[in-house]
N, C-alpha and C positions, 0 to 999 in steps of 0.2 A: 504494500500500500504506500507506503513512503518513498519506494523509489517510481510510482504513478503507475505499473503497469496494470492497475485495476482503476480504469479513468473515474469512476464513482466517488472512491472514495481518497483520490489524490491529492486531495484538502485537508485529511483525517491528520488529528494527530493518535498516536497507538499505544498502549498499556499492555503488554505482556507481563499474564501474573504466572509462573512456573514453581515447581515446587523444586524441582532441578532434582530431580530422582536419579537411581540409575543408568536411566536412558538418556536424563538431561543433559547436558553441554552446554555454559554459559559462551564457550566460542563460538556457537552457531550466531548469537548475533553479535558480533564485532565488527561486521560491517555495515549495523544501524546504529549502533550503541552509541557514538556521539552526535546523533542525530537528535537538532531540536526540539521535533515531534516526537520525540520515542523515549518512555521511562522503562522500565524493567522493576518491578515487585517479586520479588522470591518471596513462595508464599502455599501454601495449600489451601487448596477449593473447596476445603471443610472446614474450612478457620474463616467463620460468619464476619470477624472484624476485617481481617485481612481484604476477605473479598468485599465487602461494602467500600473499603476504602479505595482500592484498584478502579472499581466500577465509577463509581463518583462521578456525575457528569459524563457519562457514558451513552452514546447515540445508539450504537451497535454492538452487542457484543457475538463474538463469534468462538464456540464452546468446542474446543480441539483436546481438550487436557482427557487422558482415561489412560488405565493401565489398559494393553490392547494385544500382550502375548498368549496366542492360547497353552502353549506348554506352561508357564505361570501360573493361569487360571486352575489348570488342573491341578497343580501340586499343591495350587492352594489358594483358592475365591475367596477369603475375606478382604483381601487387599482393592479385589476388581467389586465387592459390592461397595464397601468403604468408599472409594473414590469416583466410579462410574456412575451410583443408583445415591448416595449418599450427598457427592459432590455436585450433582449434578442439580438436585434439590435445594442447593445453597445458595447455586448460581442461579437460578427462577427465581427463590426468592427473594432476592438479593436486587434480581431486575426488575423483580413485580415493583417492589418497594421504592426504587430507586427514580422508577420511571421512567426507564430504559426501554426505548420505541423500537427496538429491532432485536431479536435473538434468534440467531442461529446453530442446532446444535448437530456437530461431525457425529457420524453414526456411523453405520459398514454394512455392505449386502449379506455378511454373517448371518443378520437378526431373519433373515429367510429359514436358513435352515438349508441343507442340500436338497438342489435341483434336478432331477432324474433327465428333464426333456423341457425343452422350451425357456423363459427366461421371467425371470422376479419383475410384478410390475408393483409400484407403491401401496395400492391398496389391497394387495394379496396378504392371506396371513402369515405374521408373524411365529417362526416356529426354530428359533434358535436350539443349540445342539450342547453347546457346550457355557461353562461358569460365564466366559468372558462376554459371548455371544448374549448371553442372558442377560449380563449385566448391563448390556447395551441397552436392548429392547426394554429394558425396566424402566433405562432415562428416559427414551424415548414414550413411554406413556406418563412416567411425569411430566415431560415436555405437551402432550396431551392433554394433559388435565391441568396445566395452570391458561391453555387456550381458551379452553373448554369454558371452563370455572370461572377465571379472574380477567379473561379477555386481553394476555399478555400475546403479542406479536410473535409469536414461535414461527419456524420454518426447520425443517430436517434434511440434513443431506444424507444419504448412503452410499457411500464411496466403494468400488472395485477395490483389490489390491494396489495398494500404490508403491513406487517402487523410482530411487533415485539415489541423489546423494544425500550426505548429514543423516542417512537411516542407521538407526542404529545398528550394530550385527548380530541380532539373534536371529533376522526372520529371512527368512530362505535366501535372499538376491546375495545381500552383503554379508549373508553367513559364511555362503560355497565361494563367492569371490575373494575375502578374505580367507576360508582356507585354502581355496588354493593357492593362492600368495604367499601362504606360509609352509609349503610342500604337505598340504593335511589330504584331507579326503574331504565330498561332499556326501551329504546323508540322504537318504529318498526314505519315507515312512511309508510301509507296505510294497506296493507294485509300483509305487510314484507315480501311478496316473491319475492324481485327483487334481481336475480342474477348477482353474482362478480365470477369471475376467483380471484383465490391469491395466493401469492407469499410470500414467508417469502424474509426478507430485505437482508439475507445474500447471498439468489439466487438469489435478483433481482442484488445485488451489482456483486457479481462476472459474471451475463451478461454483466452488463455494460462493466465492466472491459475487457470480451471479445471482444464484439463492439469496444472499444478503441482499442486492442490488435489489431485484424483484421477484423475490419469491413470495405465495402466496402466503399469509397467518393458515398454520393450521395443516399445511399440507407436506408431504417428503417430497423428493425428488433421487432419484437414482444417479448417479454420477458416474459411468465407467466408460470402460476404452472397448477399441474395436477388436481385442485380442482376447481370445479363449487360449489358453495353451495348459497344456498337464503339467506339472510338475517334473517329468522328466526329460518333456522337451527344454524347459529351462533351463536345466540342469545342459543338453545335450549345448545348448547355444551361450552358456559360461565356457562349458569346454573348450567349445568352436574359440571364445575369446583372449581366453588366456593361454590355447596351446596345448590344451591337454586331452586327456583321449578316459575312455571310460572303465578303464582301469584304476580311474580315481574315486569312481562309485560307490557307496555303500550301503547296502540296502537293510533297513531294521524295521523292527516292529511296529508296526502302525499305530500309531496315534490314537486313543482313544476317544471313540466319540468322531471319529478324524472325516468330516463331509467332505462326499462324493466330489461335488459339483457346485460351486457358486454363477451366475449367468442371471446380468440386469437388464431391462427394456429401458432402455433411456427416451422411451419417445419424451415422455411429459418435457423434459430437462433440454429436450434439445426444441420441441414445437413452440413452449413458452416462452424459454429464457436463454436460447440461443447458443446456448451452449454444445461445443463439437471438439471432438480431442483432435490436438495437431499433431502431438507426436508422435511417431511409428513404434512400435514395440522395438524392434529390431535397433534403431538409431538410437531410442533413449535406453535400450539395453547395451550398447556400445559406449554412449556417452557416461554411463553410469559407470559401466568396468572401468574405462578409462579416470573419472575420477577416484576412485580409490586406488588405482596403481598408482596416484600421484599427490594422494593424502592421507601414507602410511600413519604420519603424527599425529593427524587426526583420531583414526579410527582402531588402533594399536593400542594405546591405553583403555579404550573404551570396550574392548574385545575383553581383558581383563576381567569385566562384569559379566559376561556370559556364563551360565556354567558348563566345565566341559564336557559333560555328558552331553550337549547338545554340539557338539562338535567334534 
């Protein structure tokens, strides 16, 4: 927003409140940080003072913060009800009160549930699989019910896999890319053919951005890319990237709970609000290996935080 490529809100000034967790990185923003328009709040979305202060004269706010690993969730969902279903209740509050004319909150095509044949349209049920997925769809009918009830300006995105740089490394792209960097192996759970829809980060952001701009009160919209691929074609075209061959492969026990199939209709997202991904899988799958071969210092300590059973 601050450097304009979301013409909307190129006037905004922005409030990032982060709790700076595990996954956080206070380097990601160093190249807004002494920007006029831009404060930074370290803070949790469960601490009522914190967040009423962050929001303060707040036009828009735009709800990205959740824990969002499913291997996590499964070893242990209090942290993803706490912060997704908990957190997310603080922040409605917080806007109801505040008088906060725009709320938008990041979701995931997760809250579907796996899709056998055909694809997730927004007002299909809700039928999440696992802790984290759940935890989702919970904010999302709180997000429901302060619409409903208090007539707060809600809109929901449900976002594809998205998939780029500054991603942390536990979830598949910058897991297998960084282990192969590091002469490791990549992992496939079960057969590795369980299909993702994905998005590079810069299409999933500028939907958001959209949804903010004009999205309906009340309504979701889907947000994904034009690419369906299995997980072991991903894997096949890491290979292709880095040089390596599938002898790097290793296949373990599947994931429990582990859905088939995610696949969104993006009609509403694209017929109302204009919205169309630019990037190619393949190009922002290139652009992305290549940035991590070239920001080991980045991503090196932060791998650290992983645990290595998933690597």
């Amino acid at each position: 927003m601050i450097s304009g490529a979301y013409p909307a809100f190129a006037e905004s000034e922005v409030v990032v409140l982060d709790k700076l967790t595990y996954a956080g990185n206070i380097d990601n923003l160093s190249g807004v940080a002494d920007h006029p328009g831009f404060t930074f709040v370290q803070g949790d979305i469960r601490d009522e003072a914190v967040v009423r202060r962050a929001m303060s004269g707040a036009d828009t706010v735009f709800h990205f913060a959740a824990e969002s690993h499913v291997d996590r969730s499964i070893d242990s969902g209090l942290d993803f009800v706490e912060t997704n279903v908990t957190g997310t209740y603080t922040l409605l509050d917080a806007a109801l009160a505040l008088g906060v004319r725009r709320f938008v909150h990041v979701s995931t095509d997760e809250v579907y549930g796996s899709v056998p044949e055909g694809s997730s349209a927004e007002d299909d049920q809700l039928l999440p699989n696992s802790p984290y997925s759940a935890s989702k769809a919970s904010a999302e009918l709180l997000c429901r019910s302060f619409f409903v009830t208090h007539g707060l300006d809600v809109s929901v995105s449900r976002a594809a896999n998205t998939y780029g740089p500054y991603q942390f490394p536990e979830k598949l792209i910058p897991l297998s890319v960084t282990n192969l960097m590091d002469g490791g192996d990549v992992t496939l759970y079960g057969d590795g053919r369980n299909i993702r829809n994905w998005i590079h980060v810069d299409d999933h952001c500028a939907g958001v951005a959209l949804v903010g701009e004009k999205g309906r009160a009340g309504e979701a919209y889907n947000i994904g890319g034009v690419d369906e691929l299995g997980n072991h074609e991903i894997v096949d075209l890491l290979l292709s990237l880095t040089g390596h061959d599938r002898s790097r492969v290793r296949y373990v026990e599947d994931r429990k709970g582990h859905d088939r199939r995610y696949s969104l209709d993006c009609t509403r997202v694209t017929e109302e609000l204009g919205h169309r991904p630019r990037v190619r899988f393949e190009d922002g799958l290139a652009d992305t290996v290549r940035w991590y071969s070239e920001n080991r210092g980045w991503w090196e300590p932060m791998k650290k935080r992983v645990p290595s059973r998933w690597h």
